[in-house]
N, C-alpha and C positions, 0 to 999 in steps of 0.2 A: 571553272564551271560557267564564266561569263560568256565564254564563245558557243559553249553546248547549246545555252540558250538563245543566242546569235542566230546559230546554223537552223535550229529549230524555226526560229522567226520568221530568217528569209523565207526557209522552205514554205512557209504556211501566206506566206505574203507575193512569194512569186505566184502559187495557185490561184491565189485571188487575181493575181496581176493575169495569168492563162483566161479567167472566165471576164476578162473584159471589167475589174473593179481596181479603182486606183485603191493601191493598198495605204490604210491610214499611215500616218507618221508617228504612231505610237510603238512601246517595247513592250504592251503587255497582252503576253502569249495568250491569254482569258479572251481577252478579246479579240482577236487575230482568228482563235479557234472557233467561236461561237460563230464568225463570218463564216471559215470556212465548211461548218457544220448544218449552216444556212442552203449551201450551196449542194453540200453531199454530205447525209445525215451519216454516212458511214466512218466518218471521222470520230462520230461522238466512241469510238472504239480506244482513241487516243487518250482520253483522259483520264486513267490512273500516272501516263509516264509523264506527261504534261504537267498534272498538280507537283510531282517529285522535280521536275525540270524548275518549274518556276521559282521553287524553294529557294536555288539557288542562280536567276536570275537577275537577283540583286548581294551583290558581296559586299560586306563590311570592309572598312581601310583593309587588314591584314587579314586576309582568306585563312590563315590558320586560329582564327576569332570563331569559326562554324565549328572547329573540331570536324573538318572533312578530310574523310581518312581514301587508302587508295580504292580500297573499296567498292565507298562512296562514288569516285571519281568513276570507277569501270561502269556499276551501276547507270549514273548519268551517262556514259558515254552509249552502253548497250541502248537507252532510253532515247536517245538524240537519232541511234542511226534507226532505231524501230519508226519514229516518226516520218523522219528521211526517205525512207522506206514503202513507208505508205503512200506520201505524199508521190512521191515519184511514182508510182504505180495508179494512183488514181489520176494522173496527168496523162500517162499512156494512155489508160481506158479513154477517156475524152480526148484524144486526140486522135484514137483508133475508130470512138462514135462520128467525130467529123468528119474523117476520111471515106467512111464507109460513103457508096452510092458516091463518089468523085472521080471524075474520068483522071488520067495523067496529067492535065495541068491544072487539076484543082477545081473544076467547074462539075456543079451536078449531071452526073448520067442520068439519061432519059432514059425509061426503060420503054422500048421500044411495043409489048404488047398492049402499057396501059395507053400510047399514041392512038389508039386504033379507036 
């Protein structure tokens, strides 16, 4: 479960890292999400699999100490890639908002009626 919460991290940390914010050096997903909800409130959609994610963000010496069954494990895994998911797609959209109005090498088009 320590990697679910891994992949979750980066993904929430790489976003931050797309909108130009160096992402903290901390593991905890609470805070990580609450930046990226700063940014784009539509994440706040994330936190029912997030609080279940976290749960198991920190493991005991012997992971079978939780009583985490396969379940559990599919659970967290569908959880991880829902985030995944999002985040990946809300990186499109802002990447599709930038590009819009950019000629082919990246430089604002000028829309030539409002020149006039």
């Amino acid at each position: 479960m320590l990697s679910l919460s891994t992949i979750v991290r980066k993904n929430l940390k790489g976003f931050l890292f797309l909108h130009d914010i160096e992402p903290p050096k901390i593991h905890h997903l609470k805070e990580l999400m609450e930046m990226c909800e700063h940014i784009n409130s539509k994440f706040s959609v994330l936190w029912p699999q997030l609080d279940i994610l976290r749960v198991y963000s920190v493991l005991p010496r012997y992971p079978n100490e939780l009583g985490i069954t396969n379940d559990d494990m599919k659970v967290a895994l569908g959880y991880a890639k829902i985030v995944q998911e999002f985040v990946l797609k809300a990186i499109d959209k802002n990447q599709d908002t930038e590009t819009r109005g950019r000629d082919s090498h990246g430089e604002r088009s000028i829309d030539k009626d409002k020149q006039r």
